[in-house]
C-alpha positions as CSV (number, residue, x, y, z in Angstrom):
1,X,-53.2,-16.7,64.3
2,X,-56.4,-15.8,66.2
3,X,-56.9,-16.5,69.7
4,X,-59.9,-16.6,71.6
5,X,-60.4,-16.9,75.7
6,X,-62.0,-20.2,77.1
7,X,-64.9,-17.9,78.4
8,X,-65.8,-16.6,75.2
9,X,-66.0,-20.0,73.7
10,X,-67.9,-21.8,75.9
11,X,-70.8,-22.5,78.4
12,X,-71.3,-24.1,81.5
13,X,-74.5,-26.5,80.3
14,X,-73.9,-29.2,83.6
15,X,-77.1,-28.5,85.0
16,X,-79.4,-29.3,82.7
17,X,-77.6,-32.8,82.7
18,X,-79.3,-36.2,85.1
19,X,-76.8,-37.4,87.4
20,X,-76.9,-41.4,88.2
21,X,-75.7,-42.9,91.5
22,X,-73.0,-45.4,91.0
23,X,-74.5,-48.0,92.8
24,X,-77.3,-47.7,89.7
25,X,-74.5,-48.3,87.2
26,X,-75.3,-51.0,85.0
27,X,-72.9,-53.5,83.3
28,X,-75.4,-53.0,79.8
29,X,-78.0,-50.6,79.0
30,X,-79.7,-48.8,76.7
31,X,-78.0,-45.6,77.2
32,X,-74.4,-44.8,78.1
33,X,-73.3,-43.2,81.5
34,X,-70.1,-40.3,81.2
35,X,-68.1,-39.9,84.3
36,X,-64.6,-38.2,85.0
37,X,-62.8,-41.7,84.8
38,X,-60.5,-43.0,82.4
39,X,-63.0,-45.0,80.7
40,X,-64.6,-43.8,78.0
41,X,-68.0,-44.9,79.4
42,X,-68.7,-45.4,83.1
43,X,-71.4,-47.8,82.8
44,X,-74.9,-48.2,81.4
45,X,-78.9,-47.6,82.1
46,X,-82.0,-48.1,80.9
47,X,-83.9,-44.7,82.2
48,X,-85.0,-42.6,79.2
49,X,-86.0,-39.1,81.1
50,X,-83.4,-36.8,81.7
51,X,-81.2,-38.1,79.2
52,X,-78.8,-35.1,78.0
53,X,-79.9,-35.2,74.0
54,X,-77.7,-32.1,73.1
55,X,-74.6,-33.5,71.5
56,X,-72.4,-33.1,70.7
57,X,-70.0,-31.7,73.8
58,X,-67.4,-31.4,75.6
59,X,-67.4,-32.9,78.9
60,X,-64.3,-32.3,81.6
61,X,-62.9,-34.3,84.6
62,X,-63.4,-31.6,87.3
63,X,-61.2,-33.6,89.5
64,X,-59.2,-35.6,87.2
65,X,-58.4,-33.3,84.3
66,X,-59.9,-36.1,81.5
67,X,-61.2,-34.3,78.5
68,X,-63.9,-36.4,76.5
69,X,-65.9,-35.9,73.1
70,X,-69.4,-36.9,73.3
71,X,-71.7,-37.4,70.6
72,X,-74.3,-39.7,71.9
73,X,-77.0,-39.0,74.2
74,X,-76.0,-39.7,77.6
75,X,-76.4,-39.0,81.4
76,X,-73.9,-38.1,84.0
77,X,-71.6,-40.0,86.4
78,X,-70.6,-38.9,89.7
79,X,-70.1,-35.3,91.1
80,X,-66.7,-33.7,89.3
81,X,-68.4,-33.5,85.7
82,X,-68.2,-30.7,83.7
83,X,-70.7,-30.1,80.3
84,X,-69.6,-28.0,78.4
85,X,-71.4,-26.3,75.0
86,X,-69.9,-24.2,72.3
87,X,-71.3,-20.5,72.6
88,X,-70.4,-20.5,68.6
89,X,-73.3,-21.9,66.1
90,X,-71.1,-23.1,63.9
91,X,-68.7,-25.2,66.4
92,X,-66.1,-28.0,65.2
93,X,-66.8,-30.0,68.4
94,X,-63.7,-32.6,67.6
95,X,-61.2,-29.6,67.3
96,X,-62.2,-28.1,70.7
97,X,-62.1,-31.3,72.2
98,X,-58.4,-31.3,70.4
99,X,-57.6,-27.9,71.6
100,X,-58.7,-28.8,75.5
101,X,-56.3,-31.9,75.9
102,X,-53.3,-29.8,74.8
103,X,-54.5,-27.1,77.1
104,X,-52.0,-27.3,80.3
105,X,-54.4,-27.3,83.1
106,X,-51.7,-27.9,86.3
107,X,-52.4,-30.4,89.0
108,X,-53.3,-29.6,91.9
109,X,-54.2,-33.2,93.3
110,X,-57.9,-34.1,94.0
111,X,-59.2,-30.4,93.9
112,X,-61.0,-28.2,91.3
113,X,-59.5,-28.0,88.2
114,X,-62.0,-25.8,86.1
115,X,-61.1,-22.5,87.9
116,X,-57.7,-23.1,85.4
117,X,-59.1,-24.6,82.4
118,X,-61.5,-20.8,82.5
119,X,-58.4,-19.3,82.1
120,X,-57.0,-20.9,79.0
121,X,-56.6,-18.9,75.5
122,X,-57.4,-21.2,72.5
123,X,-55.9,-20.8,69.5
124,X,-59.0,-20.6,66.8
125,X,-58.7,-20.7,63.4
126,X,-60.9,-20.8,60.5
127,X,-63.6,-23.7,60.1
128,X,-61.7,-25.3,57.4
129,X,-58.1,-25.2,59.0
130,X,-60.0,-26.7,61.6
131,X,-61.6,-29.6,59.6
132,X,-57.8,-30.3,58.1
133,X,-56.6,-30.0,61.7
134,X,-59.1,-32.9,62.9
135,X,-58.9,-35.1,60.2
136,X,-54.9,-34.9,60.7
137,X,-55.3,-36.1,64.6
138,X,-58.3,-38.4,64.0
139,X,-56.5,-40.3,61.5
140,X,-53.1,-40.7,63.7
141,X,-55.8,-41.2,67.2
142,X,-57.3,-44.2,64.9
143,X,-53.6,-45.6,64.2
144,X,-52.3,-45.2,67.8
145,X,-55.5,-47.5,68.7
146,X,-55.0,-50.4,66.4
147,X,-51.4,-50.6,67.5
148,X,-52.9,-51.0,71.2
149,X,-55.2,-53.2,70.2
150,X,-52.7,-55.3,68.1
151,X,-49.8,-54.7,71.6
152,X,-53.3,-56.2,73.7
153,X,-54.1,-59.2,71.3
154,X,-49.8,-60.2,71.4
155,X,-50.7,-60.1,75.5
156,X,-54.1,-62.4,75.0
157,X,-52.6,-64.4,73.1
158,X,-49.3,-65.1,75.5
159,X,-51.9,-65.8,77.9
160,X,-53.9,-68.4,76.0
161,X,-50.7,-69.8,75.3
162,X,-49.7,-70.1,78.7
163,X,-53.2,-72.1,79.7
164,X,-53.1,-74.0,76.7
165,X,-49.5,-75.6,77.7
166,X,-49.9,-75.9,81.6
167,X,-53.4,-75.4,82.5
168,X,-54.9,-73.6,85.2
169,X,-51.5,-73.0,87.8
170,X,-54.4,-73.2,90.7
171,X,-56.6,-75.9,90.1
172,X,-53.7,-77.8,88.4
173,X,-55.7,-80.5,86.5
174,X,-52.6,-81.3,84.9
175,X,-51.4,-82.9,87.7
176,X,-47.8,-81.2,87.5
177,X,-45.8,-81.5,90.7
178,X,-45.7,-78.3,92.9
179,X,-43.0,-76.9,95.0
180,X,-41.6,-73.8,97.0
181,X,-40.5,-71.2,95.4
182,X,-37.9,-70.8,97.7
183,X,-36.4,-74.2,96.7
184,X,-36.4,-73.1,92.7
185,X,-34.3,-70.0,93.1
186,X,-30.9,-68.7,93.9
187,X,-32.3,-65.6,95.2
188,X,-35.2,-63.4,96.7
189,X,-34.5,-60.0,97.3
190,X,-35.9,-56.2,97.9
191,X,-33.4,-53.0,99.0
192,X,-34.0,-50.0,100.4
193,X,-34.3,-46.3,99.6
194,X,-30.6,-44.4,99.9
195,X,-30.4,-42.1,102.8
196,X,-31.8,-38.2,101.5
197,X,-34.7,-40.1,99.2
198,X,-35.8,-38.3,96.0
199,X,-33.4,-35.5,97.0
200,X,-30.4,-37.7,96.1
201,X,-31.8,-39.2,93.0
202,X,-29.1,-38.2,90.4
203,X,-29.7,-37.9,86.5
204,X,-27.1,-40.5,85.0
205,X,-25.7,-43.5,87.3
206,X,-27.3,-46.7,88.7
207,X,-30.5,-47.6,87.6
208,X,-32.8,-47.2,90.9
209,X,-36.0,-49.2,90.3
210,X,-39.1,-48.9,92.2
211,X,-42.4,-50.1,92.1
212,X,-43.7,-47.5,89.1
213,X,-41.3,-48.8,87.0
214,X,-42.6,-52.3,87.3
215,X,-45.8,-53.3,85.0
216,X,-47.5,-56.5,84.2
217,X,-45.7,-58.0,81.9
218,X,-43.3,-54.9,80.8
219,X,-40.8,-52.7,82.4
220,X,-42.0,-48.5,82.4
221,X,-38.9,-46.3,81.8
222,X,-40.7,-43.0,82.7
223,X,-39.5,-41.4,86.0
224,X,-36.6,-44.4,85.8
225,X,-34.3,-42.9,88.8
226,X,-30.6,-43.0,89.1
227,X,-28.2,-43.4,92.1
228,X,-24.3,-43.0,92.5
229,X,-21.8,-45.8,93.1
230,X,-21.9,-44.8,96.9
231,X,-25.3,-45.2,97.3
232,X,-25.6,-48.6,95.4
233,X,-22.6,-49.6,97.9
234,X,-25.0,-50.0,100.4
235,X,-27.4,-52.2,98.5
236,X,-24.9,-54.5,97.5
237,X,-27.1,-57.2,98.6
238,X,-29.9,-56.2,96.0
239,X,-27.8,-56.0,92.9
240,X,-30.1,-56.9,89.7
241,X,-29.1,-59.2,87.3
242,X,-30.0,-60.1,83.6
243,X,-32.9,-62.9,83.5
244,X,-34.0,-61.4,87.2
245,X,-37.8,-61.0,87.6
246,X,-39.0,-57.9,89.2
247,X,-42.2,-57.8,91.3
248,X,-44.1,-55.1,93.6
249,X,-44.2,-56.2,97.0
250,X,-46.1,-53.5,98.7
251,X,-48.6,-51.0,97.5
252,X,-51.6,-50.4,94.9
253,X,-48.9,-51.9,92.2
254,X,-48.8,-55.3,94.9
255,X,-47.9,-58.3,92.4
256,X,-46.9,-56.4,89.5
257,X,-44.3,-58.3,87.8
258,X,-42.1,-57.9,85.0
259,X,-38.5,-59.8,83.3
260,X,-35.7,-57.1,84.1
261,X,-34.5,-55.4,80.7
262,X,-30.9,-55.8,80.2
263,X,-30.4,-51.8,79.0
264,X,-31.0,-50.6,82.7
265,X,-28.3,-52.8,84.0
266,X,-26.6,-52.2,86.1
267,X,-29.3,-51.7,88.5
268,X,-30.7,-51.7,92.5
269,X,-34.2,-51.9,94.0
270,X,-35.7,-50.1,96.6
271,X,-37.9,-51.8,99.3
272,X,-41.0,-52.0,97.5
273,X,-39.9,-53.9,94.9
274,X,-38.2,-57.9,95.1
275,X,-36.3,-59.3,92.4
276,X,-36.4,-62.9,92.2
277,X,-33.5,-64.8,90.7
278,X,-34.2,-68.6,89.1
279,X,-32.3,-71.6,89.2
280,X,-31.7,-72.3,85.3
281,X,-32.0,-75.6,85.4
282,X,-35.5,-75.8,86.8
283,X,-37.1,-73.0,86.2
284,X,-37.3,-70.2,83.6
285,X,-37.7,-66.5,84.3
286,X,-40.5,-66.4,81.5
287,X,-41.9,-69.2,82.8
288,X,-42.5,-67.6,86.1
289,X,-42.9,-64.2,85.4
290,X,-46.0,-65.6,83.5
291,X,-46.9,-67.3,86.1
292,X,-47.6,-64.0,88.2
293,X,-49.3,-62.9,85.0
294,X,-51.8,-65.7,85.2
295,X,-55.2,-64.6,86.4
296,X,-55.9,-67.1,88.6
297,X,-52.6,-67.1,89.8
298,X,-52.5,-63.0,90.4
299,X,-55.6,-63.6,92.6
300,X,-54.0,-65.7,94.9
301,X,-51.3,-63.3,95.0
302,X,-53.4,-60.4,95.9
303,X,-54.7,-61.9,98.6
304,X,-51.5,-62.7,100.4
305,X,-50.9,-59.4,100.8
306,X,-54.0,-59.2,102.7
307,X,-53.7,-62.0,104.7
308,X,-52.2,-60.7,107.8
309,X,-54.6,-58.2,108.0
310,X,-53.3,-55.2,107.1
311,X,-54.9,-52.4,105.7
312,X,-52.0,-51.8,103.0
313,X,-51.5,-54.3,100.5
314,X,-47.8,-56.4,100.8
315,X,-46.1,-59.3,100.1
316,X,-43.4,-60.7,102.9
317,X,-40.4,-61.9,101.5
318,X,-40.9,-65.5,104.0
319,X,-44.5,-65.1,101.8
320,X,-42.7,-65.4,98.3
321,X,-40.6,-67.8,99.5
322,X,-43.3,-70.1,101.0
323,X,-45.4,-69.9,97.4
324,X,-46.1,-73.2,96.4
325,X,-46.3,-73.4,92.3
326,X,-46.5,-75.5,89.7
327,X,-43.4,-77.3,88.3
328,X,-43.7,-78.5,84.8
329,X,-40.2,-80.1,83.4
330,X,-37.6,-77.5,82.6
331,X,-37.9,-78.0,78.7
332,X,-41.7,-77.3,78.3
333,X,-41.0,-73.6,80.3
334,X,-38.1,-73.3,77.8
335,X,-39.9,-74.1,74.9
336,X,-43.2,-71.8,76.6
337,X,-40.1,-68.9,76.6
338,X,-39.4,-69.4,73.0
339,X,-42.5,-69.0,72.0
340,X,-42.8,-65.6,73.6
341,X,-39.7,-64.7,72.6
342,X,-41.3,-64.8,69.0
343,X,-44.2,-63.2,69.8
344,X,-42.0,-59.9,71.1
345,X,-39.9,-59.9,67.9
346,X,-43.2,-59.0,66.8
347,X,-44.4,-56.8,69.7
348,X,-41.1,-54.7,69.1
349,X,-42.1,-53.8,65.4
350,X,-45.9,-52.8,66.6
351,X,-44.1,-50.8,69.9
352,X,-41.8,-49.1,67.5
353,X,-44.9,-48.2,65.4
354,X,-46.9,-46.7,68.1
355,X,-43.9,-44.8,69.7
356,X,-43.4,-42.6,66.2
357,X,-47.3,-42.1,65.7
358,X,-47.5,-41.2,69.3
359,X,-44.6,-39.1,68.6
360,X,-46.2,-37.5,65.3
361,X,-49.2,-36.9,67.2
362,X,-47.5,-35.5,70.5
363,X,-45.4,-33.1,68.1
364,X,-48.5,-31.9,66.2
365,X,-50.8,-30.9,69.2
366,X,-47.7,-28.7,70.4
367,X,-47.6,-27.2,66.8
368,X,-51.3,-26.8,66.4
369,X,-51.8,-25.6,70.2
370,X,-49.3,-24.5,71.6
């Protein structure tokens, strides 16, 4: 197995790149704008000179670590991007591009990160391994995206559901009756962090749930902490129950919400997070949950947490409680519930799918690059 060193592999072409301002950015455009964001494209213009016309490349997130393959003509983002050309004339673009996102470049924060990436050795072989290599991880990177796209349409389409049975929650043309939240549920609740904080987080024990674990519309098991009996002792008062809803209360992640999965159970919450406990027979946690998932109804959220004028996002528990929502009769939210209930038999199949491609895929760049 041949190895060759980042260095003698590839150039340092940023320069010769055209930097846009953001506040240029356009929403549509004739040419596409790279940055070191997620996204594959940052946004859009319509200037023509300085357009970098050598693709394709490789460019890297100074700051952020994001590796992306480029083969369209394109300018730059912000400050933090990295162009990078193969020093070889013969160059398999995709497998480079393969061979830097398995590269383990550490994180050092919001620093430089290309003073590491300099330092990698690639493993290199042959043109045609490499070919057989891409086509492997192209063909699992195209399966992995339908999945998300099929997991994304099942979300849309829960959504549409939602509007098309109760309307728009704010404007409320359906004339449903409203009431305080308060008033439709046995309980609204957040804990508290045990004393000695991620120092006493144990490996096995009492599910610990804080606001990372809590998504819009689904629970995150990654970094899921645990806590002994002795700690959850003293959040007795925040003990989570099956059919609880979860939402963030504080932070970026304000008014993320999410139904509480009965294999974490049983389970506390820290102080970020609230769980919110319905009266069954008048309102259903599906019901509510998507609710908080409702656009209109997550803006009105968001801004709550503003209201008092704080800089840092939060949502009071007197706040939840005082929410005034809509209150369509207890059989329409069941029949809403079934109906998602349904549509996640069929999530679980598409989940399961993308969980052993991911897998496959995960497994492969370890075996192809160490």
């Amino acid at each position: 197995m041949e190895y060759k060193k980042f260095t003698a592999l590839f150039t340092d072409v940023t320069k010769t790149g055209t930097k846009i301002p953001k506040d240029e950015y356009l929403t549509t455009g004739k040419n596409i704008i790279i940055d070191q964001g997620k996204d594959s494209i940052a946004g859009y213009t319509d200037r023509q000179k300085g357009i970098f016309e050598e693709v394709p490349v490789i460019v890297f997130g100074d700051h952020t670590r994001i590796v992306k393959y480029i083969d369209k003509p394109f300018f730059l983002g912000a400050d933090g991007v990295k162009v990078l050309k193969s020093k070889e004339k013969e160059s398999n673009y995709k497998y480079l591009y393969y061979a830097l996102k398995a590269a383990h470049i550490p994180n050092t924060g919001y620093n430089r990160h290309f003073k590491w990436l300099k330092q990698i050795n690639m493993n290199y072989p042959d043109l045609n391994e490499q070919k057989n290599i891409v086509d492997i991880l192209d063909s699992l990177t195209r399966i992995i995206k339908v999945r998300q796209k099929e997991l994304a349409f099942f979300d849309k389409l829960i959504k549409a559901r939602f509007v098309e049975m109760f309307g728009d929650p704010i404007s409320n043309k359906k004339s449903w009756k409203k009431r305080l939240l308060n008033d439709l549920v046995d309980k609204i609740g957040s804990g508290a962090t045990p004393k000695g904080g991620k120092e006493s987080y144990q490996d096995h024990g009492i599910s610990f749930i804080r606001s990372m674990n809590v998504h819009d519309g689904y629970f995150n098991y990654k970094d899921l902490a645990y806590i002994n009996s002795t700690q959850a002792k003293q959040l007795s008062n925040v003990i989570v129950q099956s059919q609880d809803v979860f939402i963030n209360i504080t932070g970026a992640s304000v008014a993320r919400s999410c139904i509480v999965p009965d294999d974490i159970l049983p389970a506390r919450v820290n102080q970020h997070v609230s769980i919110i406990r319905c009266k069954s027979d008048v309102l259903n946690p599906i019901f509510i949950n998507n609710l908080f998932l409702n656009d209109s109804f997550k803006r009105i959220l968001l801004s709550i947490g503003l209201s008092g004028g704080a800089t840092r996002q939060a949502i009071t528990k007197k706040q939840l409680e005082m929410l005034k929502i809509i209150l369509p009769p207890i059989s329409l939210q069941n029949e809403f519930a079934n109906f998602v209930h349904q549509v996640d038999k069929s999530k679980v199949v598409i989940q399961k799918s993308l969980d052993e491609t991911q897998k496959l895929y995960d497994s492969l760049m370890q075996e192809y690059f160490g």
